[in-house]
C-alpha positions as CSV (number, residue, x, y, z in Angstrom):
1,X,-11.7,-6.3,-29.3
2,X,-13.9,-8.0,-26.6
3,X,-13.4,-12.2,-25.5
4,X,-16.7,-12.8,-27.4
5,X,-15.7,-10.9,-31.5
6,X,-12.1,-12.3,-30.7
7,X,-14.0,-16.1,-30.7
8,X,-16.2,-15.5,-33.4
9,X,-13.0,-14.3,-36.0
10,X,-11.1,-17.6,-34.9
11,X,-14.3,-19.8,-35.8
12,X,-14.4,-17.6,-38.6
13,X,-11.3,-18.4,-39.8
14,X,-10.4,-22.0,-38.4
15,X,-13.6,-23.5,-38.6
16,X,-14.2,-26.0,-42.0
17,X,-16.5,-25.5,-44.3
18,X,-19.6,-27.3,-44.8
19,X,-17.9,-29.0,-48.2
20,X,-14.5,-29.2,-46.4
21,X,-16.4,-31.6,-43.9
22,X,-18.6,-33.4,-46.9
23,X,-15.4,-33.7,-48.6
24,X,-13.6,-36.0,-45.3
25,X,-17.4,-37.5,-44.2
26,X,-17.4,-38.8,-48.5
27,X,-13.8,-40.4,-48.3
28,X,-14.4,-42.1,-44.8
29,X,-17.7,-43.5,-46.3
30,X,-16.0,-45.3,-49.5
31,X,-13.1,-46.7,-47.8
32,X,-15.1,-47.5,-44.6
33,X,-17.6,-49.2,-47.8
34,X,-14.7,-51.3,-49.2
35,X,-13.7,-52.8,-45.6
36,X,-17.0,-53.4,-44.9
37,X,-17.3,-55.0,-48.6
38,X,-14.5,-56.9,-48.6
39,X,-13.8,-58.0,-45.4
40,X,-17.2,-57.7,-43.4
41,X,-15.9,-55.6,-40.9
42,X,-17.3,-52.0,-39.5
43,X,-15.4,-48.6,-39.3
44,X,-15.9,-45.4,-37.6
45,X,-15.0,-42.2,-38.4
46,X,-12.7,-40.9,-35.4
47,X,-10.2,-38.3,-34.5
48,X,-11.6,-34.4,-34.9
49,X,-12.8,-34.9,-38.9
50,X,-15.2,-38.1,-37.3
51,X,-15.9,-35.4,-34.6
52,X,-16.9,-32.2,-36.1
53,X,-14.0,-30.4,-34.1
54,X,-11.2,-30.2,-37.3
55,X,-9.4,-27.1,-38.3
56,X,-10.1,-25.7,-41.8
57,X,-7.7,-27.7,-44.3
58,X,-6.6,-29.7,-41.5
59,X,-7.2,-33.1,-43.9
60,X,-7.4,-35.6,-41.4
61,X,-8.8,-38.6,-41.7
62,X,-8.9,-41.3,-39.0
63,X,-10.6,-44.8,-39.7
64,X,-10.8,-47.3,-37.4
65,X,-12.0,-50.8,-38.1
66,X,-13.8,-52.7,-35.7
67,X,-13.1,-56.1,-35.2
68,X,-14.5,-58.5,-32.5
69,X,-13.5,-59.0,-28.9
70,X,-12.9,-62.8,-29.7
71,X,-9.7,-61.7,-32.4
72,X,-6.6,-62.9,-31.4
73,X,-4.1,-60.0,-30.8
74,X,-2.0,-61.4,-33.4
75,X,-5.0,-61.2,-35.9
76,X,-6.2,-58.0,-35.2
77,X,-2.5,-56.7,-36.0
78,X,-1.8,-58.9,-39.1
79,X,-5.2,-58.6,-40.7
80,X,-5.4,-54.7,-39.8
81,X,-2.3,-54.4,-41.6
82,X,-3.6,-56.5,-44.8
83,X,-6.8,-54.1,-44.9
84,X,-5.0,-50.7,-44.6
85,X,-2.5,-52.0,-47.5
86,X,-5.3,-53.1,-49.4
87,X,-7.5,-49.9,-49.3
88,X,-4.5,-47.4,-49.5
89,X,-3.9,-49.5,-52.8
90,X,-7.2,-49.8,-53.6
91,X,-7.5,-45.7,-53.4
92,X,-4.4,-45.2,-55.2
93,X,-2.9,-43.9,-51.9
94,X,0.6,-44.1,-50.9
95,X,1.3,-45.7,-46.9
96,X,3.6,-46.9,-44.7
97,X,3.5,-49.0,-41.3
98,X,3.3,-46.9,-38.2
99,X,3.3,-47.7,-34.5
100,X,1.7,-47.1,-31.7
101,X,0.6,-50.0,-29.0
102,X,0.6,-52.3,-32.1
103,X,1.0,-51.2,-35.9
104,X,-1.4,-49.5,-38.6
105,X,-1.1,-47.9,-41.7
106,X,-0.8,-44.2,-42.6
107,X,-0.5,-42.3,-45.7
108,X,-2.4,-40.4,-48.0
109,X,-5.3,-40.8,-50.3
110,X,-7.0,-37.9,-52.6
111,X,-4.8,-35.2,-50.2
112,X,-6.0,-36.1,-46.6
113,X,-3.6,-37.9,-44.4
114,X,-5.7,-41.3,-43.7
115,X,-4.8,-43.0,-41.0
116,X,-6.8,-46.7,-40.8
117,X,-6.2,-48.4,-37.3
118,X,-7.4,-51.6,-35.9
119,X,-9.3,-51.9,-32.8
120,X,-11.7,-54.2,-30.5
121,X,-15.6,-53.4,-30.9
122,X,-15.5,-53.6,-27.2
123,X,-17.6,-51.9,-24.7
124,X,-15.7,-49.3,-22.5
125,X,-15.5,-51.6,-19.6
126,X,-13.5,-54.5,-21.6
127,X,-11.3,-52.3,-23.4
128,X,-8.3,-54.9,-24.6
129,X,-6.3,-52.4,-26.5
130,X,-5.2,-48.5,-26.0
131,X,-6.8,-47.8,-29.1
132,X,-10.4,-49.3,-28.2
133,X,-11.1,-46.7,-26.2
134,X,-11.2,-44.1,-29.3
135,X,-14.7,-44.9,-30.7
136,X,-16.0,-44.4,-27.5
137,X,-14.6,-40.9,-27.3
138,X,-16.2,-40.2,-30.6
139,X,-19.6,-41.4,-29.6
140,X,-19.4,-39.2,-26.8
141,X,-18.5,-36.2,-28.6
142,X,-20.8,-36.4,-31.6
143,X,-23.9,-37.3,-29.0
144,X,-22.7,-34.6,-26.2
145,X,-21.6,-31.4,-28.0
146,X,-23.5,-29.3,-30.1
147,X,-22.1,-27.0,-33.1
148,X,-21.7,-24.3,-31.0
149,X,-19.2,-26.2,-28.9
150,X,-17.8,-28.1,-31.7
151,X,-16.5,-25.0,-32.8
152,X,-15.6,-23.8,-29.4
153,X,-13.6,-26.6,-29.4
154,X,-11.5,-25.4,-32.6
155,X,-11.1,-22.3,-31.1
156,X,-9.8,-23.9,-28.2
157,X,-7.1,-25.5,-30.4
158,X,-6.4,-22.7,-32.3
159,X,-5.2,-20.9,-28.8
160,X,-3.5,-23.1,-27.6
161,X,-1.7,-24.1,-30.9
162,X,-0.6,-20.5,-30.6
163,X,1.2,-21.4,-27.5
164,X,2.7,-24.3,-28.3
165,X,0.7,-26.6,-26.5
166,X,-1.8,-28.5,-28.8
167,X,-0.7,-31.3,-30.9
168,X,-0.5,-35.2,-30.9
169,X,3.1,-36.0,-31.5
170,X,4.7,-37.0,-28.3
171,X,6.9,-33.8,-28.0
172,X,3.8,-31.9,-26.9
């Protein structure tokens, strides 16, 4: 089997669904709804769902609230914390506190691990927080790659998954 057929029965295989990626784009957009409803804030739709490089069933949704530059740190992390709690619960989704340069909540709501993180709506230059710097990323993918690539991307993934050397945990 040549480089090329190889490719195409990986995408074939790993690549979601049109309905798989409704599915994840029609969760994002009613919890992103309710923090924008209740607390006036903006979200974006990040990590590979947000996108459009996700592995079928891979259930990932990453949601990450946008508050402005002038929020104290403490704020940002305290009220980030009261919105996550309050849409997990407000989606019947169970959560817990997780940490990375400061906390956000994770769990699950309608099968998809949601993750919904707080960060500065900053541009790139002013970033104040490690996490700021994710809604940029996602910008630049959705603008920059096309669906060909988008999927070469999962096939990308797919490889080296197979090798041991994809994933986000801090072992890899």
């Amino acid at each position: 089997m040549d480089i090329q057929s190889l490719k195409l029965r990986v995408i074939q295989e790993h690549y979601p669904d049109s309905d798989e990626l409704e599915e994840a784009n029609n969760i994002f957009n009613k919890i992103s709804g309710f923090i924008k409803e209740e607390y006036g804030l903006e979200s974006h739709f990040a990590g590979s769902a947000g996108r459009g490089t996700s592995r079928k069933n891979d259930k990932d949704i990453d949601i990450f609230m946008l508050f402005p530059e002038s929020t104290s740190r403490k704020e940002l992390e305290e009220k980030g914390l009261e919105i996550g709690k309050k849409a997990f619960e407000e989606f019947s989704g169970k959560h817990h506190v997780e940490y990375a340069e400061h906390p956000y909540t994770k769990g699950e709501i309608k099968g998809h691990e949601v993750e919904i993180v707080p960060c500065y709506d900053t541009d790139p230059e002013n970033i104040q927080s490690a996490v700021d710097r994710t809604p940029h990323h996602t910008r630049w993918a959705k603008n920059n790659l096309d669906n060909q690539q988008r999927k070469d991307v999962v096939a990308l993934k797919v490889f080296l998954d197979a090798q041991g050397l994809y994933g986000s945990s801090l072992e890899i």
